[in-house]
C-alpha positions in Angstrom: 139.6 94.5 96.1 141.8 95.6 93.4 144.9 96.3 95.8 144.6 92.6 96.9 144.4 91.2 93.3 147.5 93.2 92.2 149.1 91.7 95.6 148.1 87.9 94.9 149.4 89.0 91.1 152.8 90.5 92.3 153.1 87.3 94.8 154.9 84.4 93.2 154.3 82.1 95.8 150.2 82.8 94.9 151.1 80.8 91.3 148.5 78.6 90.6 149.7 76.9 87.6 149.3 73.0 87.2 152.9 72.2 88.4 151.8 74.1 91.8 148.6 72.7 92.7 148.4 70.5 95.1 146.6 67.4 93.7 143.0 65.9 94.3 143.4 63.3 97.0 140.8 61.4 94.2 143.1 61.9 91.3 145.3 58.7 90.0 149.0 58.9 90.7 151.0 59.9 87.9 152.2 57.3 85.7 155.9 56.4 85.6 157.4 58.2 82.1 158.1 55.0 80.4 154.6 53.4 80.9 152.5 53.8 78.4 148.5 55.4 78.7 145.8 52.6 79.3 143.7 51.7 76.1 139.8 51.9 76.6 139.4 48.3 76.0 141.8 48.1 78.6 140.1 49.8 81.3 136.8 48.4 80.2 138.3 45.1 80.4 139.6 46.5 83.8 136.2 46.8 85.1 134.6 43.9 83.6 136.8 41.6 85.7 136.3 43.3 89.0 132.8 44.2 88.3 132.4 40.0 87.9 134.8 39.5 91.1 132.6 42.0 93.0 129.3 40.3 92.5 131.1 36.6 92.6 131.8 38.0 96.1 128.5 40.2 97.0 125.9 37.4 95.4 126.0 34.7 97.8 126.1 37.2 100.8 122.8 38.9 99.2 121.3 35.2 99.5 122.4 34.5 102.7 121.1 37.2 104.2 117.8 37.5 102.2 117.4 34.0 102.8 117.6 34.6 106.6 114.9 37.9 106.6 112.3 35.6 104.9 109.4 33.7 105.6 108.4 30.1 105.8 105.6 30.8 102.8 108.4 32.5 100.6 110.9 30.1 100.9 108.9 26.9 99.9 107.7 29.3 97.0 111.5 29.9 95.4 112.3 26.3 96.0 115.4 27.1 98.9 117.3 30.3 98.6 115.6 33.2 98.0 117.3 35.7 95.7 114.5 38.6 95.4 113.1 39.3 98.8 109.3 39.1 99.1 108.5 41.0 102.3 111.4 41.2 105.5 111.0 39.3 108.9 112.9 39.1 111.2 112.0 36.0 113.4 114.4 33.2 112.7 116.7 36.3 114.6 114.4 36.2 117.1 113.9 32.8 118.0 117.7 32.6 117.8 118.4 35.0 120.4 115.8 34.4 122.4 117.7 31.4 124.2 118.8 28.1 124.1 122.2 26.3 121.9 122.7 29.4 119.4 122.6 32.1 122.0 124.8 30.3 124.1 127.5 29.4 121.6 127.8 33.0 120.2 128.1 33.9 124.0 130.9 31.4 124.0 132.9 32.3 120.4 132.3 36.0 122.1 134.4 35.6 125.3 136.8 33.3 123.6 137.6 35.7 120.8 138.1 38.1 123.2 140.2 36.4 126.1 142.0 34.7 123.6 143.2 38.1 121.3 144.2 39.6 124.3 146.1 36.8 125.4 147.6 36.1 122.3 148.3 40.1 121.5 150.3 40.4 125.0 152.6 36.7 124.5 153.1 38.2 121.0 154.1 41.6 121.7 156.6 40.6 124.1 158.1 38.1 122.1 158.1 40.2 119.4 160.1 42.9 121.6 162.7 40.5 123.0 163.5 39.5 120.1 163.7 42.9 118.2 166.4 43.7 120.7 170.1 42.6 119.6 171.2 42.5 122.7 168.9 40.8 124.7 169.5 37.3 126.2 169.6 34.4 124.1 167.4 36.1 121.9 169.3 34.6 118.2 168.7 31.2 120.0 164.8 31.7 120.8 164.3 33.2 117.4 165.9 29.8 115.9 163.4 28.3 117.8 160.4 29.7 116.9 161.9 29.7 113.4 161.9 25.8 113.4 158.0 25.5 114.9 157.1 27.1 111.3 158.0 23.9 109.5 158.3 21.2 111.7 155.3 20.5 113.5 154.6 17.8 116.5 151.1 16.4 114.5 147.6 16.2 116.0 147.7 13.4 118.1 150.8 14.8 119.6 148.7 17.8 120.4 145.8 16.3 121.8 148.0 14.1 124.2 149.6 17.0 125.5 146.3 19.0 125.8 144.6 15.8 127.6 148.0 15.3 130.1 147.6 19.2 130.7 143.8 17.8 132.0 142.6 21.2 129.2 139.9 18.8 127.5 135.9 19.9 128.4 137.5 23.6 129.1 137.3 26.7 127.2 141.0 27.1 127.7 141.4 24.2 125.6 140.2 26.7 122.9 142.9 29.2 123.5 146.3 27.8 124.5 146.6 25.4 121.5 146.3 27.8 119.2 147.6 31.1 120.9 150.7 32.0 119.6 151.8 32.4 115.6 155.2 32.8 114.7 154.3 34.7 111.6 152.7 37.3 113.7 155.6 37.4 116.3 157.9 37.7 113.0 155.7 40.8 111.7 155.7 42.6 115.1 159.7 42.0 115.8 160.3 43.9 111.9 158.1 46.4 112.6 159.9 47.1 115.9 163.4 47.2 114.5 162.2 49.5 111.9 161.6 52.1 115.6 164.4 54.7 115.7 167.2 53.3 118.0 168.0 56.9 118.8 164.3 57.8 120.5 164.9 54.3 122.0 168.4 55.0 123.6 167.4 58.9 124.8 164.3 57.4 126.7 166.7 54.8 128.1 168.9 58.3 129.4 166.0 59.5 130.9 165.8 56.4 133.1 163.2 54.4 131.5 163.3 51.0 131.7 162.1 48.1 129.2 158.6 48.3 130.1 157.9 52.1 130.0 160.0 52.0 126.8 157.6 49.2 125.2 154.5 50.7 126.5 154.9 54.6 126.4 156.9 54.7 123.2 157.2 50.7 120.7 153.2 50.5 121.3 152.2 54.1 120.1 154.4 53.9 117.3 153.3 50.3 116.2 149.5 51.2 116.4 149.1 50.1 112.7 150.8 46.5 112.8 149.1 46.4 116.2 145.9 46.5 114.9 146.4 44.5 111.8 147.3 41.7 114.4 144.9 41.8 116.5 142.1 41.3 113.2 144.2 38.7 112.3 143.7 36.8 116.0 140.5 37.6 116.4 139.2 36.5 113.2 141.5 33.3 113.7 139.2 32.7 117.1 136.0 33.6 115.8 136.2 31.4 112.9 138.4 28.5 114.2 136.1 25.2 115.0 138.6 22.2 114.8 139.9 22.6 118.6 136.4 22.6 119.9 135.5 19.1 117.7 138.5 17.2 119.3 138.8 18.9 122.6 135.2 19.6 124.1 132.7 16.6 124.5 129.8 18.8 126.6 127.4 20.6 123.6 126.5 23.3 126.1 130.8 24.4 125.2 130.4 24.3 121.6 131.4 27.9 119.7 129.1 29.1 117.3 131.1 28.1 114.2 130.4 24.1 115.7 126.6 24.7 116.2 126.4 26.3 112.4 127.9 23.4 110.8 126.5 20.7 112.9 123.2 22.8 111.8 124.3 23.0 107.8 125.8 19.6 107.5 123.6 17.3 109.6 120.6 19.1 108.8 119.6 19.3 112.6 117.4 22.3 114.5 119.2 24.2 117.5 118.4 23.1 120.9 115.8 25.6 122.8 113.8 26.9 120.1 110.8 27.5 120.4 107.9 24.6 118.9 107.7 26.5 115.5 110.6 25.4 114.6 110.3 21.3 115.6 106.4 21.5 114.1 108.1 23.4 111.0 105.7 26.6 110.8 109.1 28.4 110.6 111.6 27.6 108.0 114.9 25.7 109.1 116.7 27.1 106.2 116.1 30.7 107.5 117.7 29.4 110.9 120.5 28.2 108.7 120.9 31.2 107.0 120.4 33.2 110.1 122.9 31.7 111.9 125.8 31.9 109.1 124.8 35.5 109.3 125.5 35.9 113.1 129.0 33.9 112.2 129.8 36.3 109.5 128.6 39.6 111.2 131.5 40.6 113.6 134.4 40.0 110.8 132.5 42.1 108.2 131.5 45.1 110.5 135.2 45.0 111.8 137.3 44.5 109.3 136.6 48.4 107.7 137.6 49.8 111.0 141.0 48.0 110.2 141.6 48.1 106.8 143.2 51.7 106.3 145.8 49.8 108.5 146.3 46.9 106.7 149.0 48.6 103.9 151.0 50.4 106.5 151.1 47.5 109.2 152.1 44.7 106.8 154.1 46.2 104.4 156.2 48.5 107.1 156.7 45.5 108.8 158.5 43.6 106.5 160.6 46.1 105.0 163.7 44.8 107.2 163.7 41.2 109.2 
């Protein structure tokens, strides 16, 4: 034991001074040398304000969702929302997804979130790829293009004529095409893909790999972060967008979810297909209300962690060059 101590002492590499450590992933960064230490009032002032932006966010989601797990009898006791639970049930959920409007609208927000990220991911990327390359065809032109659709825009009854001429009104792909493609995105992706090594680019093209093994073997893997960030960005766009489906679809049985919860909230009317405790109110509509801004809200806020380590690296890489 003695032999190895006077070997770690003799080593210099073994110093374990300050300067050497390698630092606590949980420790601050170090402070530039000409900013000056935070006073205490600072940092409690600090805290204060997110400590107040925290619950200004958490508060209303706690009501929500207690709202939702309550009972008919609790609710008419608080008055509306509830904000201390009294007990947890669980059958406006139930009656939800046991049939009828709400279980068929988050069937239909489902598949179009879905079809419609994947769609929108694959126009995107390519576009995005094009148009990263300097020397591909017309490619200064097409980026003018989508430039100009950024701040000059055809209007809505433009739109809908062109959606109605395409004979896309009463179908679900009425709910994707309008609303596809954003310029912004295809703008992120196309930085983020310059910012690839042209060298690793131009040695797979000497190997004989073409533009599609090039996009999908080596742009795609490296551009996993942006990728992702994307794709939230999409999805969440489809999940929460409701305007296409109030000008576009006439059949109820079509509507998204987002449509049935605010014809729900707003107009004050019970889902179709309940069951008869909700029309002979032995169960509360508010906790149908409730439940259903929960099953709205759900998806995005289990998600979005998943993607959020990603968020830094794919947005700010991205538009480091343009």
């Amino acid at each position: 034991m003695s032999a190895v101590l006077d070997t770690q002492a003799d080593d210099p590499t073994a110093d374990d001074t300050p300067a050497t450590r390698k630092p606590s992933p949980w420790a601050a960064p170090p402070r530039p040398v000409w900013e000056e230490e935070p006073s205490k009032a600072g940092q409690a002032g600090k805290g204060l304000v997110l400590t107040l932006a925290c619950l200004g966010i958490v508060f209303p989601l706690w009501i929500v969702v207690v709202t939702s797990l309550q009972s008919k009898k609790t609710i008419d006791e608080a008055g509306g929302l509830v904000v201390i639970p009294k007990g947890i049930t669980f059958v406006a959920y139930q009656e939800l997804l046991s049939g009828g409007q709400v279980q068929r609208a988050a069937l239909v927000s489902i598949g179009v979130t879905v079809v419609g990220t994947l769609f929108s991911m694959a126009v995107s990327v390519l576009s995005a790829y094009g148009l990263s390359r300097s020397g591909s065809l017309g490619h200064r032109w097409l980026l003018m293009a989508l430039l100009t659709t950024m701040f000059f825009g055809a209007g809505l009854i433009p739109t809908y004529l062109l959606v109605q001429a395409l004979g896309l009104t009463d179908t679900y792909l009425a709910l994707i095409l309008p609303s596809a493609v954003s310029v912004f995105n295809i703008l992120v992706l196309r930085a983020f893909f310059m910012n690839i090594s042209q060298e690793l680019i131009d040695s797979a093209r000497i190997d004989g790999a073409g533009d599609w093994r090039i996009l999908w073997k080596i742009v795609m893997p490296l551009s996993r972060a942006v990728l992702a960030v994307i794709a939230l960005f999409y999805a969440v766009g489809y999940w929460s967008a409701w305007f296409n489906a109030s000008i576009y679809l006439t059949d109820q049985d079509m509507m998204p979810l987002q449509n049935v919860m605010i014809q729900l909230v707003q107009k004050q009317e019970r889902p179709v297909g309940l069951s008869a405790q909700v029309n002979t109110g032995e169960l509360s509509a508010l906790a149908i209300q409730m439940a259903v801004m929960v099953m709205a809200l759900l998806p995005v806020a289990v998600l979005s962690p998943f993607v959020q380590r990603h968020f830094k690296k794919g947005m700010l890489t991205g538009a480091v060059k343009g």
